[in-house]
PDBQT receptor file of N, H, CA, C and O in Angstrom, charges set to zero:
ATOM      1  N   UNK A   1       0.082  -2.054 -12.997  1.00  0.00    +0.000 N 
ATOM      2  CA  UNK A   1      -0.676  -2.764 -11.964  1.00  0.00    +0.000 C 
ATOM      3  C   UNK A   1      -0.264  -2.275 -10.567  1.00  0.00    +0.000 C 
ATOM      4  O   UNK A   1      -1.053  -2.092  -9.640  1.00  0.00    +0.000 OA
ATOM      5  N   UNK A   2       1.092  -2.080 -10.524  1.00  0.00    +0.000 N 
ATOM      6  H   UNK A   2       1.733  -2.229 -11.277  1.00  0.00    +0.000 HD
ATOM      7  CA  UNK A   2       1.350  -1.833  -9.000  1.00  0.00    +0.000 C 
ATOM      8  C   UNK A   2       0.630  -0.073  -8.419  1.00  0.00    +0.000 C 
ATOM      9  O   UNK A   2       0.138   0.317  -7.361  1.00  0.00    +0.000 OA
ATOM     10  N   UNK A   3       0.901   0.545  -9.673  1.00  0.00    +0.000 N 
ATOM     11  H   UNK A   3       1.301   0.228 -10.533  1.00  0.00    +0.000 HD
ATOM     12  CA  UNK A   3       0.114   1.413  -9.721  1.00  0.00    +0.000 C 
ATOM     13  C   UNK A   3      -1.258   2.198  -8.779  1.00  0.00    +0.000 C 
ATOM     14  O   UNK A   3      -1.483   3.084  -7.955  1.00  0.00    +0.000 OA
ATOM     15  N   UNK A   4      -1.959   1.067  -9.652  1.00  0.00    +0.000 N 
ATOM     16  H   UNK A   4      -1.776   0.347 -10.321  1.00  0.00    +0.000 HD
ATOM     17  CA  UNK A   4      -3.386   0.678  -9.292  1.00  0.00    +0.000 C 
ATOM     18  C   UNK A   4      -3.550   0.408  -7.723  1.00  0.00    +0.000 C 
ATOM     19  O   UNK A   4      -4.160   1.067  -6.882  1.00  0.00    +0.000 OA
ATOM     20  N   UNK A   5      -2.787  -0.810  -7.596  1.00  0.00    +0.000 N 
ATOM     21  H   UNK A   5      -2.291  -1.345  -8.280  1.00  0.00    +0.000 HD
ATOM     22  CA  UNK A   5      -2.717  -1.211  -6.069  1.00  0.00    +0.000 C 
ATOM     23  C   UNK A   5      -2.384  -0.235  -4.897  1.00  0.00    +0.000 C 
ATOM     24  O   UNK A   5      -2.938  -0.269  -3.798  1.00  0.00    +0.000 OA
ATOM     25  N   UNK A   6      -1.215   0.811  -5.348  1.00  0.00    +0.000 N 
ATOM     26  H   UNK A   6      -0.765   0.839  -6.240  1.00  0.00    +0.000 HD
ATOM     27  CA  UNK A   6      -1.620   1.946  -4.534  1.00  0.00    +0.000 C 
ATOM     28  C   UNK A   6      -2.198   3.030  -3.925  1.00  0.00    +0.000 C 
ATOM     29  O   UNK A   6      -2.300   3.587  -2.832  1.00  0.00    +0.000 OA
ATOM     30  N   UNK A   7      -2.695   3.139  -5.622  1.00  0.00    +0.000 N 
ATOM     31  H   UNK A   7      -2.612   2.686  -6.509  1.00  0.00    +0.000 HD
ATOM     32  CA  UNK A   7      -3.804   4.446  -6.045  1.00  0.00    +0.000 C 
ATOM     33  C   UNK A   7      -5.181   3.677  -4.765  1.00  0.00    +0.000 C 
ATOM     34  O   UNK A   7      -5.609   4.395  -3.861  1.00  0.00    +0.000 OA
ATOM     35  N   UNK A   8      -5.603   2.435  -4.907  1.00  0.00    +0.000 N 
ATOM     36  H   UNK A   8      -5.255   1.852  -5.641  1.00  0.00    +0.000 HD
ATOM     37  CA  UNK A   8      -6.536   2.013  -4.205  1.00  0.00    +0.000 C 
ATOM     38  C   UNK A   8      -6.092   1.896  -3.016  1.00  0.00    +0.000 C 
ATOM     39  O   UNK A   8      -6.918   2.382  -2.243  1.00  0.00    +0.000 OA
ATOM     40  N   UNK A   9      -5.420   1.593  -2.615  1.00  0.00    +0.000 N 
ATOM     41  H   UNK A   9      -4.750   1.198  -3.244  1.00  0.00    +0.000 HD
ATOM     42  CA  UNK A   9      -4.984   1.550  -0.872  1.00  0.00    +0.000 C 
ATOM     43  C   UNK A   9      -4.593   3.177  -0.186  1.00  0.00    +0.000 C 
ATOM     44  O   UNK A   9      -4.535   3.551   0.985  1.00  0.00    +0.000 OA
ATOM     45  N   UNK A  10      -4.422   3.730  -1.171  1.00  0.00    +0.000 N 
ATOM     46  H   UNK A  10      -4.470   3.427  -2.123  1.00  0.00    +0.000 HD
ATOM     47  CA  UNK A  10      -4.155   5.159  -0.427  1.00  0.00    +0.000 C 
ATOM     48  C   UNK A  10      -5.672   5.842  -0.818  1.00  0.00    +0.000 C 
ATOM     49  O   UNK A  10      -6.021   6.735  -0.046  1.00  0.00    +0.000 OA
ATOM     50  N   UNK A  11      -6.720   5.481  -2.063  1.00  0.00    +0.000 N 
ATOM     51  H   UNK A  11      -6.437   4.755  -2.690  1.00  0.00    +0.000 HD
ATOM     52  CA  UNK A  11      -7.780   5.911  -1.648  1.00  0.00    +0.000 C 
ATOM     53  C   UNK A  11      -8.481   4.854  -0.559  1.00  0.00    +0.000 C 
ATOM     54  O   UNK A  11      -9.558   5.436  -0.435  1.00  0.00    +0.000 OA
ATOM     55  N   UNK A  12      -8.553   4.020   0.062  1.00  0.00    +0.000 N 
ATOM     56  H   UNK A  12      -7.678   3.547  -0.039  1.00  0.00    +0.000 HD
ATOM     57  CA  UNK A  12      -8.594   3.106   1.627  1.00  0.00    +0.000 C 
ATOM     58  C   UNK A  12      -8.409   4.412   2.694  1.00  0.00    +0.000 C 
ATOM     59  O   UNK A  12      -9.262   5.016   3.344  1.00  0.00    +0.000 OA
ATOM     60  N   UNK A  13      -7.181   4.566   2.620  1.00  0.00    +0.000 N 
ATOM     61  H   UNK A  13      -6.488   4.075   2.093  1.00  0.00    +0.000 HD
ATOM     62  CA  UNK A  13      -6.452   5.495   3.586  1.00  0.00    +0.000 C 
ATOM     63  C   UNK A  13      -7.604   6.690   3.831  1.00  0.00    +0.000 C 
ATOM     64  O   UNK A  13      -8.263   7.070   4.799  1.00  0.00    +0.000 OA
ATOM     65  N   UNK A  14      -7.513   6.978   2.770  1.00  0.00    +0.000 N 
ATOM     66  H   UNK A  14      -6.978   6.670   1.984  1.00  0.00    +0.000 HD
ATOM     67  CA  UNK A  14      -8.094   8.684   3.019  1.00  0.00    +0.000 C 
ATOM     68  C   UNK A  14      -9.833   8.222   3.277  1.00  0.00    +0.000 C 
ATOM     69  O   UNK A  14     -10.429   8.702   4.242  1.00  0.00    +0.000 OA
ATOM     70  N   UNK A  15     -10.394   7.458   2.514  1.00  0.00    +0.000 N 
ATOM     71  H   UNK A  15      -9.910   7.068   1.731  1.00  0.00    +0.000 HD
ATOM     72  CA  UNK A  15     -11.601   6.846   3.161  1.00  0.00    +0.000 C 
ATOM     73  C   UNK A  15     -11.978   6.542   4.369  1.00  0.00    +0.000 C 
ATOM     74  O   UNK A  15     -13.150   6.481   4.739  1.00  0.00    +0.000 OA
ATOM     75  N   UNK A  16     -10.853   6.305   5.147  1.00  0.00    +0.000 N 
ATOM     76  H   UNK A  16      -9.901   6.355   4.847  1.00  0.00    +0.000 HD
ATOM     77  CA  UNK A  16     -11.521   5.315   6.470  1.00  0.00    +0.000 C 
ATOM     78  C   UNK A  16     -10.538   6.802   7.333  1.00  0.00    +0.000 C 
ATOM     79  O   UNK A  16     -10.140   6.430   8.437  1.00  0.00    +0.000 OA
ATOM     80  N   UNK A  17     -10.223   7.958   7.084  1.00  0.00    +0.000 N 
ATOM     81  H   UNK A  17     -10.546   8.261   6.187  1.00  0.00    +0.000 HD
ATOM     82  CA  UNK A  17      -9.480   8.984   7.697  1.00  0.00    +0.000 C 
ATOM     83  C   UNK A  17     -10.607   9.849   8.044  1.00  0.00    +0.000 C 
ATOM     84  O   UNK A  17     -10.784  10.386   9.138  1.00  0.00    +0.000 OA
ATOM     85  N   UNK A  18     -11.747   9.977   6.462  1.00  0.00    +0.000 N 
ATOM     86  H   UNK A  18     -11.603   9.541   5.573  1.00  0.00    +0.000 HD
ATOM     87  CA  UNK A  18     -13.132  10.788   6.406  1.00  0.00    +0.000 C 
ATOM     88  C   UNK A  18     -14.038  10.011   7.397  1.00  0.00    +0.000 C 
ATOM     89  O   UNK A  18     -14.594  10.691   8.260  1.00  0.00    +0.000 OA
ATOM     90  N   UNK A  19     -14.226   8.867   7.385  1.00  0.00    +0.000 N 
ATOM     91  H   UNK A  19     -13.774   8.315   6.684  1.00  0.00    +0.000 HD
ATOM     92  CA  UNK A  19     -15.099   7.692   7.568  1.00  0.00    +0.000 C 
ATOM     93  C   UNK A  19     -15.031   7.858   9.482  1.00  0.00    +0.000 C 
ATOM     94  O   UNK A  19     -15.986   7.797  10.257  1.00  0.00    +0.000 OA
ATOM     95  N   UNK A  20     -13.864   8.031   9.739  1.00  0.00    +0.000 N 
ATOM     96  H   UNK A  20     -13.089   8.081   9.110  1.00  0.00    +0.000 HD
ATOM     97  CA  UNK A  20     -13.151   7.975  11.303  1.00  0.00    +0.000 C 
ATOM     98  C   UNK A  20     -14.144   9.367  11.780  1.00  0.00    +0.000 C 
ATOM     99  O   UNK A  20     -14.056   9.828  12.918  1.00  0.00    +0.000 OA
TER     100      UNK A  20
């Protein structure tokens, strides 16, 4: 699970880096 929770917050990261 904690896993997960990072895998998704670091794809966040790189999303809103493209997104910017």
């Amino acid at each position: 699970m904690e896993k997960y929770i990072i895998c998704v917050f670091f794809f966040l990261i790189v999303f809103l880096c493209e997104f910017s």
